[in-house]
C-alpha positions as CSV (number, residue, x, y, z in Angstrom):
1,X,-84.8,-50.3,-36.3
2,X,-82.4,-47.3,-36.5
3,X,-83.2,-45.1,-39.6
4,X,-79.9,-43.1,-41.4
5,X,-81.4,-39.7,-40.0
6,X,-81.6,-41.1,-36.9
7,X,-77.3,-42.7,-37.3
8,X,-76.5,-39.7,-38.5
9,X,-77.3,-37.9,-35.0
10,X,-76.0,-40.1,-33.1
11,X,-72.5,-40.0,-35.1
12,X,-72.3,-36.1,-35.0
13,X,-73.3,-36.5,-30.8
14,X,-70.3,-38.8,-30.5
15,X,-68.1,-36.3,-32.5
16,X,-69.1,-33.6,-30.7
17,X,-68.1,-35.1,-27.0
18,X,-65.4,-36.1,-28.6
19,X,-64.2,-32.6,-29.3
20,X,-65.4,-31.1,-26.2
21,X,-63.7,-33.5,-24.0
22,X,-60.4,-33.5,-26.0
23,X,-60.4,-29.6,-25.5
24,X,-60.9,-29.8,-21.7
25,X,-57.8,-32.5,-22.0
26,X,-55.8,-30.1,-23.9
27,X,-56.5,-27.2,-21.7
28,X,-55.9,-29.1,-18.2
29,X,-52.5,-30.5,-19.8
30,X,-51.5,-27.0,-20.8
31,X,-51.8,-25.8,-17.3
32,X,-48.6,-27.5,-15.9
33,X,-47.0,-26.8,-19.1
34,X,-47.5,-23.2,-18.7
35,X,-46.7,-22.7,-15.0
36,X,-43.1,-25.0,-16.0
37,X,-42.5,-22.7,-18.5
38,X,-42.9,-19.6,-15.9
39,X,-40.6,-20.6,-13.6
40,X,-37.8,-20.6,-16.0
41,X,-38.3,-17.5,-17.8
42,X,-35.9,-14.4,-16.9
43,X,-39.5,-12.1,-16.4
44,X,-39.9,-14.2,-13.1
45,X,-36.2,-14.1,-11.5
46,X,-35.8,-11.8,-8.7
47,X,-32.7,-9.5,-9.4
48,X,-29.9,-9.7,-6.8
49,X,-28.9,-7.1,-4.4
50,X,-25.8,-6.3,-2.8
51,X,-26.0,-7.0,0.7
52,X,-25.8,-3.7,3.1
53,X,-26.9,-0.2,2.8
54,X,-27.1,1.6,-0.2
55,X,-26.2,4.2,-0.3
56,X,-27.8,7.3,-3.1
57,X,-24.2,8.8,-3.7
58,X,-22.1,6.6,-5.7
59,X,-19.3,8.6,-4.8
60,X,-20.0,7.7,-1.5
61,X,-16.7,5.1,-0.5
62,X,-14.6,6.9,-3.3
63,X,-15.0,10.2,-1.1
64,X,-14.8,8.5,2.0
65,X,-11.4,6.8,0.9
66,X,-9.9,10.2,0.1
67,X,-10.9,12.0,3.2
68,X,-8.9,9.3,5.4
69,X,-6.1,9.3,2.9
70,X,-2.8,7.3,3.1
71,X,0.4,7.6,3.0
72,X,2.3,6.6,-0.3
73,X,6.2,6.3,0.3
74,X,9.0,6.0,-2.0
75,X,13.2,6.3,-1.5
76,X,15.2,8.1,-3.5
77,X,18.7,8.4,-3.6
78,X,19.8,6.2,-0.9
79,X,23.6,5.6,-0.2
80,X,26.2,5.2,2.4
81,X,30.0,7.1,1.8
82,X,32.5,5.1,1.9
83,X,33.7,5.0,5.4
84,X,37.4,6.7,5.6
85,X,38.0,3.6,9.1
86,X,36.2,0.6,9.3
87,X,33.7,0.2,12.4
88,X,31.4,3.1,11.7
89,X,29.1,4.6,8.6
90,X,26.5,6.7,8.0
91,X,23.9,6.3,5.3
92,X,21.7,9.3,3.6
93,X,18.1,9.2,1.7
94,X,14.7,10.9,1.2
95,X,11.7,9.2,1.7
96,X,9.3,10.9,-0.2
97,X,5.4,11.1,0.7
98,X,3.1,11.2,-2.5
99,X,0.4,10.2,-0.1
100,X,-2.3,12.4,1.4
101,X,-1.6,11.1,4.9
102,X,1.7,12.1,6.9
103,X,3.6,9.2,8.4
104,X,7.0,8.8,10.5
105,X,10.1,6.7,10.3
106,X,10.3,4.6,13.4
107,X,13.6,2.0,13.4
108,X,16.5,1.3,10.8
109,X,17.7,-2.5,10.6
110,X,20.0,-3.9,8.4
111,X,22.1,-7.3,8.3
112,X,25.3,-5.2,7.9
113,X,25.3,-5.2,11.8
114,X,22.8,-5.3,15.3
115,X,24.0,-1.4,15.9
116,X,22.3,0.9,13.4
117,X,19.5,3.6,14.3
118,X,18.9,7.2,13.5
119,X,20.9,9.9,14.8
120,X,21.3,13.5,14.6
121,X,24.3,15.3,14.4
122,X,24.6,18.8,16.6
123,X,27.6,20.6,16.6
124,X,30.9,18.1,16.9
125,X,28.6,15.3,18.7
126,X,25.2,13.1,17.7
127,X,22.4,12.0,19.6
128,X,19.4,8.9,18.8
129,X,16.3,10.2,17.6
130,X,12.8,8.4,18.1
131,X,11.6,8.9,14.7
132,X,11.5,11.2,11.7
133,X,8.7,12.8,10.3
134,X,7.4,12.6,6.7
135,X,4.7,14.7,5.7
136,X,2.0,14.4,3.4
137,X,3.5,15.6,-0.2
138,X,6.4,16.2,1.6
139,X,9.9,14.3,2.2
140,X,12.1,13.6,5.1
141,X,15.5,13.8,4.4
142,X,18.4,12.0,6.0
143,X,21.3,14.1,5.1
144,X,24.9,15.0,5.9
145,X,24.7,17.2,8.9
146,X,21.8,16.6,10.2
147,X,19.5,13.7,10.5
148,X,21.0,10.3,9.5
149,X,21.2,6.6,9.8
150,X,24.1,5.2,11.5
151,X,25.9,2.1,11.7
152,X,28.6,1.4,14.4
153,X,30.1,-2.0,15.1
154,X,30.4,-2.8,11.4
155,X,33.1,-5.3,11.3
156,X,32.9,-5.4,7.3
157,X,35.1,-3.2,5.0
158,X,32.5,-0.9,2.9
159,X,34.3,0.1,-0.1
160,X,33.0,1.7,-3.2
161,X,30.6,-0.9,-5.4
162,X,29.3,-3.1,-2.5
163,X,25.3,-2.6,-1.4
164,X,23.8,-3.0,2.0
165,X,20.5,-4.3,2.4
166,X,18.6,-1.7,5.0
167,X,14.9,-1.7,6.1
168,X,13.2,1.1,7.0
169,X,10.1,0.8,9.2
170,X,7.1,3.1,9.0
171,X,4.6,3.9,11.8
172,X,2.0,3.6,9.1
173,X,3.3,2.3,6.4
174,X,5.3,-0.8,8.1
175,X,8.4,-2.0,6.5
176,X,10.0,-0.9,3.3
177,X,13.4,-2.5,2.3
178,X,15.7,-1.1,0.1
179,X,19.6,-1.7,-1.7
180,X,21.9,1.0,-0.6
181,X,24.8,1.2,-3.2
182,X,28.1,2.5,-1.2
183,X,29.8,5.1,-3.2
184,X,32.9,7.2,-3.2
185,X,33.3,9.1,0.1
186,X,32.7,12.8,-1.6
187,X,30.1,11.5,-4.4
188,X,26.1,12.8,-3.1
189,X,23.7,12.0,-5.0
190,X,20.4,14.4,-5.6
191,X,20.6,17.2,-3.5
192,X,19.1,15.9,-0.1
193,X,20.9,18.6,1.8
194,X,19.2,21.6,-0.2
195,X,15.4,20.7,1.7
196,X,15.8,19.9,5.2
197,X,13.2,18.0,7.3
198,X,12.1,18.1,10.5
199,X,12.7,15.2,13.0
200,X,10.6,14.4,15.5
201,X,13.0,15.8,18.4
202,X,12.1,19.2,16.4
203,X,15.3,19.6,14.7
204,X,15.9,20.5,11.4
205,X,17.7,17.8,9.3
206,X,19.7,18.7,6.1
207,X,21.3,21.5,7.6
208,X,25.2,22.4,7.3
209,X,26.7,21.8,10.6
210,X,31.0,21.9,10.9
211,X,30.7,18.9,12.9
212,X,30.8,16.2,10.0
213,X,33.4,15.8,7.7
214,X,32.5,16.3,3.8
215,X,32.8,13.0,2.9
216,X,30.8,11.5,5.8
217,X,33.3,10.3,8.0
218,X,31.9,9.8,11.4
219,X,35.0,8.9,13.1
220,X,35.7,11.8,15.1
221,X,32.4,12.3,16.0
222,X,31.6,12.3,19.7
223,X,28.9,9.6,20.3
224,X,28.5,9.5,24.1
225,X,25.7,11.5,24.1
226,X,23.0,8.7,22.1
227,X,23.8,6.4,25.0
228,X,25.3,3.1,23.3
């Protein structure tokens, strides 16, 4: 027979496991709760890094950019006279160079016609030239008397108001496309003719020469000596 003392131990034994094996429960259920919780939390993410070098200037690319430099080209004042016959014109600009690299104007095209290039005008006769140099902060200037773009076989009449569509390629740059307005055969814009440039045959281009006409006639030029 089973006295009260006696139930009374046996009831507080029972509690007892009770509450020891529902804390080893608890605990071994918390384990995968707590390594779930890890994996998610920001603490345990591995930041990201760039891939390649790094490098301990952070100025590094932004100098490197600069010391290569670029060219950075813009035209200004780009027209063609109106032509006094039809079958020849000349056309006049400045390309300038804001750029930190020099660069060189290689080819003229336009859809006026299949005949235009650069030229440069000596004496009372003009001659092709390869290409035109633009230094860095500097200009090349295409003006009357000296180095300019000329178009022969032009079976259009230019007259004052109409626009040709001309590219100009670049050795570095590529190709830049411009509207050139054609204006009244003694109208000249800027002043082009006031800072020559050098071509890349070494003449100066911008300089005075008796051999063009002031209103940029080419006419009566002698063009044997460009060779077509």
């Amino acid at each position: 027979m089973i006295t009260a003392p006696l139930r009374s131990r046996i009831a507080l034994r029972r509690r007892t496991t009770a509450l020891v094996a529902g804390g080893v429960l608890a605990l071994a259920g918390g384990i995968p709760l707590v390594a779930c919780g890890s994996s998610s939390s920001p603490k345990w993410e591995t930041p990201s890094v760039p891939a390649g070098p790094v490098s301990a200037n952070p100025n590094a690319a932004r100098s490197s950019d600069a010391s290569t430099g670029a060219p950075k080209l813009r035209v200004v004042d780009p027209y063609i006279p109106q032509p006094a016959k039809q079958g020849t014109a000349a056309g006049y600009l400045v390309v300038q160079n804001d750029g930190d690299a020099a660069d060189r104007l290689l080819s003229v095209s336009t859809p006026l016609t299949a005949s235009a290039g650069l030229h440069q005008t000596s004496g009372n006769s003009m001659s092709k030239v390869d290409a035109v140099d633009v230094p860095a902060h500097g200009k090349g200037v295409l003006a009357r008397g000296g180095t300019h773009i000329m178009f022969e076989d032009v079976t259009k009449t230019l007259k004052k108001g109409d626009t040709v569509t001309l590219t100009l390629t670049f050795e570095k740059s590529g190709p830049i496309t411009v509207q050139v307005p054609v204006l009244g055969a003694a109208e000249r814009p800027g002043d082009a003719s006031a800072s020559p440039t050098t071509s890349a045959s070494g003449s100066p281009s911008g300089s005075p020469s008796t051999g063009s006409s002031a209103n940029g006639d080419m006419t009566g030029m002698d063009h044997t000596s460009h060779g077509g």
